[in-house]
Every structure is written in C-alpha cells, then in structure tokens.
Legacy VTK file of the C-alpha trace (Angstrom):
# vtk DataFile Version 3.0
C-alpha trace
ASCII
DATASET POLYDATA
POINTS 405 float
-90.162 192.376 -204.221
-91.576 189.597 -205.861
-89.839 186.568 -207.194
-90.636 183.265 -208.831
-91.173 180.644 -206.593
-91.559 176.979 -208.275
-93.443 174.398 -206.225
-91.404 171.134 -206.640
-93.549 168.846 -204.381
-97.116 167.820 -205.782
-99.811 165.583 -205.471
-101.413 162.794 -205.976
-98.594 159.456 -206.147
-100.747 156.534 -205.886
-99.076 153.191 -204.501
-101.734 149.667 -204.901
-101.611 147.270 -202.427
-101.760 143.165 -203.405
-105.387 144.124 -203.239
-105.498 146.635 -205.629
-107.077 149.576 -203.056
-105.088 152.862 -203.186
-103.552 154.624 -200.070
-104.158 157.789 -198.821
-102.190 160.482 -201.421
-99.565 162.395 -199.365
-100.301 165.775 -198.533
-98.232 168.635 -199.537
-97.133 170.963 -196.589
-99.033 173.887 -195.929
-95.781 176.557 -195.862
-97.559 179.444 -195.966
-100.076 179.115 -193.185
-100.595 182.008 -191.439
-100.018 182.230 -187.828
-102.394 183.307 -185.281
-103.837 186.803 -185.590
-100.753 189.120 -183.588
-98.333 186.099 -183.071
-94.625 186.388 -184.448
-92.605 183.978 -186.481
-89.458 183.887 -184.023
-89.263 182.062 -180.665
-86.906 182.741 -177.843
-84.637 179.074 -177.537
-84.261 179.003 -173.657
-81.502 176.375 -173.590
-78.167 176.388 -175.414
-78.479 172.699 -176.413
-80.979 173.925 -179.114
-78.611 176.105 -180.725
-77.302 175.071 -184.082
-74.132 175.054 -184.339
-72.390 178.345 -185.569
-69.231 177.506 -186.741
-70.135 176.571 -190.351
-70.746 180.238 -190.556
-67.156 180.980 -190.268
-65.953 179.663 -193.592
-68.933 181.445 -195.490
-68.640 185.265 -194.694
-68.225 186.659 -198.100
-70.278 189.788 -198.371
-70.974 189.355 -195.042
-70.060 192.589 -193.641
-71.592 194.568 -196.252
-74.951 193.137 -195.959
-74.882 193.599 -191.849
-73.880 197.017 -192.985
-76.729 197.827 -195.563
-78.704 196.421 -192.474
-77.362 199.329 -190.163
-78.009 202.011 -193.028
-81.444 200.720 -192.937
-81.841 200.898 -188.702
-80.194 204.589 -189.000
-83.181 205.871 -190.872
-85.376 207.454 -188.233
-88.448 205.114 -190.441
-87.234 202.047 -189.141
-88.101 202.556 -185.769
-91.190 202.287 -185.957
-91.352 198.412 -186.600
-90.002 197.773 -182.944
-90.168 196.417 -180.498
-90.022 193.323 -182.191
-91.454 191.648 -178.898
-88.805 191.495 -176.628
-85.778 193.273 -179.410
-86.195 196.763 -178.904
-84.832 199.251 -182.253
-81.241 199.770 -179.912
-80.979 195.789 -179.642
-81.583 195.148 -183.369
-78.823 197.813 -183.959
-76.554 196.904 -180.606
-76.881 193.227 -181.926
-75.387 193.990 -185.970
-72.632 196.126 -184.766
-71.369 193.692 -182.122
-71.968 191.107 -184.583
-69.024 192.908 -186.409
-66.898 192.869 -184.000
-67.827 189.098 -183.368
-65.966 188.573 -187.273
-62.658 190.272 -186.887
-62.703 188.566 -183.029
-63.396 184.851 -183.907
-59.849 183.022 -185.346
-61.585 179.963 -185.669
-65.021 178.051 -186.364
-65.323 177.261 -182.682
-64.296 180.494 -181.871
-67.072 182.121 -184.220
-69.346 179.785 -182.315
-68.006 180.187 -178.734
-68.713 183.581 -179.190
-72.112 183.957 -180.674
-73.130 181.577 -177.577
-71.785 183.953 -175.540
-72.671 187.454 -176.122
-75.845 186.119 -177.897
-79.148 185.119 -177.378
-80.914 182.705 -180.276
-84.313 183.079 -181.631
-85.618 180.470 -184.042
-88.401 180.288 -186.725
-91.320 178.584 -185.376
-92.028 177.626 -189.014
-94.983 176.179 -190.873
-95.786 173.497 -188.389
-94.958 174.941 -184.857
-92.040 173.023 -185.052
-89.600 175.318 -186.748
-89.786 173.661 -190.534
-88.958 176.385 -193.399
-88.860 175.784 -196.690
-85.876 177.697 -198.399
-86.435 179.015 -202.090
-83.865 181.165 -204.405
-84.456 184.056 -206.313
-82.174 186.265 -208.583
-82.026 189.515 -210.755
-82.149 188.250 -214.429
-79.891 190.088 -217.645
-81.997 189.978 -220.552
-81.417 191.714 -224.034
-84.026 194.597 -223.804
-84.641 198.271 -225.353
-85.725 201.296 -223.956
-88.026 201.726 -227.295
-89.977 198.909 -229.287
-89.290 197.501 -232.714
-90.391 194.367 -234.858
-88.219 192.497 -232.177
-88.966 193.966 -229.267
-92.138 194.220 -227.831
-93.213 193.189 -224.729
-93.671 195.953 -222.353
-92.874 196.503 -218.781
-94.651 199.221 -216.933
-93.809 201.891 -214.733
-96.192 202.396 -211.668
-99.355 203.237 -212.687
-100.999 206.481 -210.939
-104.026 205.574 -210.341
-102.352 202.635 -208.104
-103.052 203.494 -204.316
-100.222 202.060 -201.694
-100.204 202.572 -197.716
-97.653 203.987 -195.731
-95.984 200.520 -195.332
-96.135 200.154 -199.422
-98.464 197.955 -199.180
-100.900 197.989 -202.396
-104.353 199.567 -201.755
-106.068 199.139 -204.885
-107.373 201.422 -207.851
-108.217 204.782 -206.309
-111.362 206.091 -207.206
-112.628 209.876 -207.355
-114.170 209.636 -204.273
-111.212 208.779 -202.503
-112.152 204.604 -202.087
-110.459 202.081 -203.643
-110.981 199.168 -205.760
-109.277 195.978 -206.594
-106.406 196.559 -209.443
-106.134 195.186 -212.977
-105.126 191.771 -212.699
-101.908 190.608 -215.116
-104.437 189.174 -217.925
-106.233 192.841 -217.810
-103.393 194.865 -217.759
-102.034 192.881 -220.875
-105.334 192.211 -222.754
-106.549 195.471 -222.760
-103.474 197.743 -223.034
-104.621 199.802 -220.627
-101.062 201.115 -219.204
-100.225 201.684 -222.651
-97.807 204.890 -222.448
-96.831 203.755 -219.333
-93.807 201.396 -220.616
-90.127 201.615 -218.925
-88.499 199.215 -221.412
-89.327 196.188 -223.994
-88.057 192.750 -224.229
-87.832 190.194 -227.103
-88.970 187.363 -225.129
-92.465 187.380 -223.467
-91.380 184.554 -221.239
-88.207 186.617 -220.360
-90.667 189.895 -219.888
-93.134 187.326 -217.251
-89.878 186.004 -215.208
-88.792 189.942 -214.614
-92.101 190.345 -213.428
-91.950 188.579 -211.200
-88.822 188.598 -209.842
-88.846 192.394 -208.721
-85.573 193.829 -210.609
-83.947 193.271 -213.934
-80.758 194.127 -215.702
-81.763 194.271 -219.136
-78.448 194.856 -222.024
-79.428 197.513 -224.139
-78.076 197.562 -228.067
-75.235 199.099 -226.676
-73.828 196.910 -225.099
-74.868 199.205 -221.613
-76.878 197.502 -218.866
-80.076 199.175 -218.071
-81.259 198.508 -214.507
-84.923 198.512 -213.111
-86.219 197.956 -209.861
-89.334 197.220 -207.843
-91.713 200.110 -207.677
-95.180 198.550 -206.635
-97.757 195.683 -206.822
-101.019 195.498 -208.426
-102.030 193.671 -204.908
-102.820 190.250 -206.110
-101.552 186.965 -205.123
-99.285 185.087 -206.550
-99.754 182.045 -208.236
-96.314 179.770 -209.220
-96.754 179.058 -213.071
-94.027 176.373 -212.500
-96.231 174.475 -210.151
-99.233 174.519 -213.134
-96.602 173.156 -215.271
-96.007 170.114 -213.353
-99.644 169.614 -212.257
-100.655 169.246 -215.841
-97.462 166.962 -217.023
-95.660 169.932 -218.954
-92.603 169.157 -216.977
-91.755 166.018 -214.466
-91.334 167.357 -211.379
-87.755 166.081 -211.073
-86.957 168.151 -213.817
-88.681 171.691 -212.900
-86.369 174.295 -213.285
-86.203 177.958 -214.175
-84.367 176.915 -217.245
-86.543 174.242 -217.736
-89.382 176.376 -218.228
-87.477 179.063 -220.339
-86.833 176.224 -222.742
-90.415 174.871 -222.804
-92.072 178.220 -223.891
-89.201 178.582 -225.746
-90.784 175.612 -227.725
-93.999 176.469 -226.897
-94.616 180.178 -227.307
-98.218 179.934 -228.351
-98.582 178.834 -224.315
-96.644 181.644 -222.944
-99.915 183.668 -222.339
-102.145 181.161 -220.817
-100.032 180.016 -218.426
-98.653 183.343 -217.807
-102.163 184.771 -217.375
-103.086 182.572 -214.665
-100.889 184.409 -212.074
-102.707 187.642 -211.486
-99.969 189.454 -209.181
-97.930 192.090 -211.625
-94.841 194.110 -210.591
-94.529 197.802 -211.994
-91.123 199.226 -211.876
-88.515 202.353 -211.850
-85.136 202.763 -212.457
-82.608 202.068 -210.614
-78.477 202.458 -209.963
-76.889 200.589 -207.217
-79.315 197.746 -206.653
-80.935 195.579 -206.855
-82.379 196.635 -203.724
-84.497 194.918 -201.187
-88.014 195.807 -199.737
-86.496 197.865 -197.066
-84.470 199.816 -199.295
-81.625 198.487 -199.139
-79.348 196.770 -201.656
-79.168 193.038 -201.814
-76.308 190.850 -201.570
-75.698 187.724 -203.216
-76.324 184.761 -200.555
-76.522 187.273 -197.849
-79.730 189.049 -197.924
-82.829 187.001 -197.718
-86.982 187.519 -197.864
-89.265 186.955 -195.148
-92.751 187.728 -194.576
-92.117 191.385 -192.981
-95.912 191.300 -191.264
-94.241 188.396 -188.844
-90.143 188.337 -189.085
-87.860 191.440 -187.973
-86.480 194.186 -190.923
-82.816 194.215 -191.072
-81.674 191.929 -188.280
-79.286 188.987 -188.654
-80.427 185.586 -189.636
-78.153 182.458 -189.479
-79.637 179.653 -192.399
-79.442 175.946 -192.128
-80.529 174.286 -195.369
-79.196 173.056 -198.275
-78.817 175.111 -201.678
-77.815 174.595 -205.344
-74.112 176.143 -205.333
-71.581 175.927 -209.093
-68.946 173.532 -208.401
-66.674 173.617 -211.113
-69.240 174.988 -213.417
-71.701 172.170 -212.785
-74.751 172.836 -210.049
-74.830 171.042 -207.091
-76.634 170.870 -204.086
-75.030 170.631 -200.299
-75.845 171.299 -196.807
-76.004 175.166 -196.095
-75.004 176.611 -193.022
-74.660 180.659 -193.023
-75.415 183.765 -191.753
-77.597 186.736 -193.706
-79.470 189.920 -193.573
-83.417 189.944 -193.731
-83.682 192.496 -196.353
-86.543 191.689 -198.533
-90.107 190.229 -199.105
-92.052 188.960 -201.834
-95.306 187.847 -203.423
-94.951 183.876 -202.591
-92.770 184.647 -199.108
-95.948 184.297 -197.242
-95.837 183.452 -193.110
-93.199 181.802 -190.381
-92.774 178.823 -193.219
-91.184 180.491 -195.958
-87.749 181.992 -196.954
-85.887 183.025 -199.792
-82.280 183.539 -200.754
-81.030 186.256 -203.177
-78.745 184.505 -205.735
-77.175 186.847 -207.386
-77.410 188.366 -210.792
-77.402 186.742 -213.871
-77.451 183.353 -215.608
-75.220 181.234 -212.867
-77.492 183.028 -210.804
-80.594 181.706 -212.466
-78.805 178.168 -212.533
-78.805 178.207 -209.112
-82.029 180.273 -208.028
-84.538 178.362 -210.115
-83.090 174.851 -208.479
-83.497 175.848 -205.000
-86.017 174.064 -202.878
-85.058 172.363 -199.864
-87.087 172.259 -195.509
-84.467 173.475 -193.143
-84.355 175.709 -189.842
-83.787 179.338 -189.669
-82.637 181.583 -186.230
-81.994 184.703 -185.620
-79.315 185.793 -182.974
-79.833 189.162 -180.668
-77.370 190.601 -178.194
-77.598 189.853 -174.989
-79.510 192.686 -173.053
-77.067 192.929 -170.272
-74.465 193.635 -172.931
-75.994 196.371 -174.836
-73.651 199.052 -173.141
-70.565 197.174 -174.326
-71.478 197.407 -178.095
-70.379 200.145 -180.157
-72.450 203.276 -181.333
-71.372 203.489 -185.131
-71.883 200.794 -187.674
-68.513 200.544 -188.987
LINES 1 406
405 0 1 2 3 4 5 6 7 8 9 10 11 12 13 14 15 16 17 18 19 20 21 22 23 24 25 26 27 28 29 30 31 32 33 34 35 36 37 38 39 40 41 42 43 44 45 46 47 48 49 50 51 52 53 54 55 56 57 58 59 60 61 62 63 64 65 66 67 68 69 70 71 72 73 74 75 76 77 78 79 80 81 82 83 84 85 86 87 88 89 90 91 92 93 94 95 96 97 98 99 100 101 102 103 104 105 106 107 108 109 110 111 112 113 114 115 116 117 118 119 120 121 122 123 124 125 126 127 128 129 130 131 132 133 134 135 136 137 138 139 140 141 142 143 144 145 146 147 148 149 150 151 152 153 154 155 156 157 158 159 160 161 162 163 164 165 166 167 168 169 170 171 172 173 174 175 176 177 178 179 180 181 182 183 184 185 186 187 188 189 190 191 192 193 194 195 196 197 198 199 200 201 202 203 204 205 206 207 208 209 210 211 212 213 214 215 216 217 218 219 220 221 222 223 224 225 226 227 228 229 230 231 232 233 234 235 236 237 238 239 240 241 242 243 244 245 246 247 248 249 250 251 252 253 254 255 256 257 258 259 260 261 262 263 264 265 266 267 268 269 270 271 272 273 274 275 276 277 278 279 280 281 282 283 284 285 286 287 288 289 290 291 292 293 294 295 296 297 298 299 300 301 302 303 304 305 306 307 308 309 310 311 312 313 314 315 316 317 318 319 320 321 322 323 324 325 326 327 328 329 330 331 332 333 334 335 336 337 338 339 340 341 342 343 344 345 346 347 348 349 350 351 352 353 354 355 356 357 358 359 360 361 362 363 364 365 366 367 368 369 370 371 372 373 374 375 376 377 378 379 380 381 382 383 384 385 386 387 388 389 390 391 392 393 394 395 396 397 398 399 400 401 402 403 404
C-alpha cells in the first residue's frame, strides 16, 4: 500500500561568515539507501545492555492483541512460509515468538515486569537503519473519509480506477508492467498518462469532488469515501502501476509553496484548496498510481491483513520480516485534549504493510487510523528513532503454545 510521505527536511540553509564566504549546505539523509545486494535490515544485539528498554510498552497495548493476532492469521496461511527463514527466525519462531508474546501481556503486572520478561524469554533484533547505525526515520499514514459517489455528476468527477487488465503483477504482487501480446511486458502508464488521456476510462470504482482529495487516496492505498447516503463506501489497495514515488509535499517546500515548518497534510489540502488550477501539475509529477477494489473489514495491509491504528506498521518487505513483532522508539504527533502534540514514543506493533516511499532498513511508517484526527496526526509525523524486533528464544520454542489465541 502506498501512502503519502512528506519530506520535512530540505536543502540548501546558507549561514555567512564575518567574511561573507558560505559554508558547506547540510546534507539531507539518505533514508532510503538500499542495502547491500542479499543483506537484511535486522541485526542480532548480542548484549542485553543494548536493549531499549521495554517497559514503556506496557502502558500502550491498546489493540495490541488484535494486531499480534491478525499477525498469526497471516503466519497460518500455508503462503507465508515461504518468506522464511528470515536468516536465523525460522516460520515456527516467527509464530512461537507472537503467541508467547501473548502470554508475555496477561503475565507482566507491571512495566518492569513487561520488561523483565521480554529480556528473558526473548532475543532482540534491531534495525540497522539508513546509516549502519540503526537510524530510522518514522512517518504516519492513514485511511482518509471523503464525500464520494459511486456515479459522476456536475460535482463529482474525479475518477478512481479499478485494476486495469492489461496490468501484469508477480507472484509476490509486485507490478510487472503492461503485458503485451507476446507475453513481454512494458513499463505502465504513468499518473499524468493515465489522467491525460483517459485511457482507463470505464474502468472507474467511484468519483470524488475534490481532485486533491482523489490524489491523497491515491496514494494512500485505501479510502472510506461517504456516499449521499450517508453509508461509507470502502476501497482498498488492488495494485501499482510500478512507478516510484515522488512526495508532492517535498516539491511544495522546495519551491516556497509552504515553509517547511509548516508542511502538513492539511496544509497542503488548504493550499490547492486555494490553488486548484495547481492541483494537476504538482500532482502529475509523482508518476506512481494506486488502482483499487472494494473492500469490508479493512483497511488491510500488504500481507492481507487488516491494519490497526498505531499497531501495524510498513516496512520495506524485500529486507524486514512479514508479520513479526516490532517494538518502536520515536516520537509521534498524538491529540491531547483535541490539540496535536508531539512526545517520545515507545511501543510495540505488527509489521503488516509496505508502501511506495517505505523504501530500505531506513524507513518506517505508522498506520494512524481512519479519518480526520487521523490525518491530523499522520500528515505531522516525521521524527529519526530506533526500531527492534524481539524473537523467542530458540531453546524455548517447545514451551510456547500451538494456537494463536
């Protein structure tokens, strides 16, 4: 699934010396550099003093048991087993570590408990991040309500698109290309094609009044859009035309639209709200387009699972394990008495989903929610932090449980 991810760090600052001569402009961080060819984002932490502490975790386990629970839905389907090993975490240690992991939340009476514990039975893998020193930048994403219809009129008329059939995916989903008649396939339609030329016209699973509101859906993967009813009509991810993505709230700051201390989600809802005559040159320079189905139950998460506010987040799935249990430090935008604020995170979640920007050991994203608080929240997040993952110990494996419950 693909989300929108808005850069808030940018270029060039430049400070003058007594003398006039500028320094060097600060670099932005490379988070989505790729690691070497067949290496894996998570690295075994051989002594217990690099552990973060767990206990935080303890006062933030709303949800918590459902999304370890989607996650063991997921590891029962016979599909899943074919992305293990995960080097050393074998398909019966991914599942071994979520259902003693359970246990682990109805055992622990305290915060040090909860952390006593997890040291314990545990072993603690962390992300080597962007910089071989375990950096991750933390984003948010969400699944937006819009007004929308499930027919156009004089109001509403910007199309979203079911998956085209002449799109070509993998067997891991992944987006081949435009399939020809002789069975090869070439690059698809980028976003400015598919819209300029109306080629998927017939092809439309719902219209929205807003073609800023139809972009953001777009890219986020999912959508609950309110039909005149009053009903909510819910679509989900179906496939990728197999571009990159390319954050149309970083453009905006690069070129002054928006200060960068200022670049929000809602921020750039109200701009093209007051600009709408730039809606489609900005929008047009991210090529990467999401085609959809619908959906009940979701929104659901690259592996198929449904997502869970604060609890299920996206990885890069080529480098970081499906399904398995992921303890975030970081700080997030969070409503305090209806006003956003931001504040040191410390929680655990399920790695559930993926998406267009969620490139590499470097990057992670947090579901949200649904929704405008949601989108208060989502389109403010940006903060470096550390993310592990905790397995069960190996000689423990016979002690866990066989069910999920």
């Amino acid at each position: 699934m693909l989300r929108v991810r808005i850069a808030l760090l940018l270029g060039l600052v430049v400070v003058f010396s007594g003398c006039r001569k500028p320094e060097v402009p600060p670099v932005e961080p490379d988070y989505t550099r790729p690691l070497p060819p067949g290496e894996l984002a998570l690295r075994k932490l051989t002594d217990p003093a690099d552990y973060p502490d767990f206990s935080p975790g303890f006062n933030r386990q709303a949800r918590l048991k459902e999304a370890v629970r989607n996650s063991l839905d997921y590891l029962a389907r016979p599909s899943s087993q074919r992305y293990f090993p995960y080097g050393d975490v074998s398909h019966a240690r991914a599942v071994a570590s979520l259902q003693r992991f359970l246990q682990v939340l109805d055992e622990a009476k305290t915060p040090p408990d909860l952390d006593r514990i997890i040291r314990r039975d545990f072993e603690v893998y962390q992300s080597v991040g962007y910089d071989d020193r375990g950096t991750v930048l933390y984003t948010g994403y969400y699944t937006p309500i819009f007004n929308g219809r499930k027919q156009p009129d004089q109001q509403f008329r910007y199309p979203l698109y079911r998956l085209p059939p002449d799109l070509g995916k993998d067997g891991e989903g992944r987006t081949l290309g435009r399939k020809m008649a002789n069975g090869t396939y070439v690059p698809y339609s980028t976003r400015r094609q598919i819209e300029e030329s109306g080629m998927l016209r017939g092809r439309e699973i719902a219209w929205l009044a807003d073609p800023f509101e139809a972009y953001v859906v777009s890219v986020q993967g999912s959508a609950k859009l309110r039909l005149a009813d009053g009903t909510l009509y819910e679509l989900g991810y179906a496939g990728n035309n197999g571009h990159e993505y390319n954050s149309v709230g970083q453009l905006l700051v690069d070129e002054g639209r928006i200060p960068r201390n200022e670049l929000s989600l809602q921020a750039m809802i109200q701009f093209f709200r007051e600009n709408p005559s730039l809606v489609q040159h900005y929008c047009w320079q991210n090529d990467r387009y999401i085609f959809f189905q619908e959906t009940k139950g979701g929104p659901f998460g690259s592996i198929g699972v449904p997502v869970t506010q604060l609890r299920s987040i996206a990885t890069d799935k080529e480098v970081f394990p499906r399904a398995c249990l992921a303890y975030l430090v970081t700080e997030l935008p969070l409503i305090f008495e209806g006003r956003v604020r931001k504040e040191p995170y410390r929680a655990f979640a399920a790695d559930h989903d993926t998406g267009g920007a969620i490139r590499a050991a470097g990057r992670c994203d947090v579901y949200m929610g649904v929704g405008d608080e949601a989108a208060a929240v989502a389109g403010r997040a940006r903060a470096e932090g550390k993310l592990y993952y905790i397995f069960i110990k190996p000689s423990l494996m016979t002690a866990a449980p066989r069910t999920g419950g």
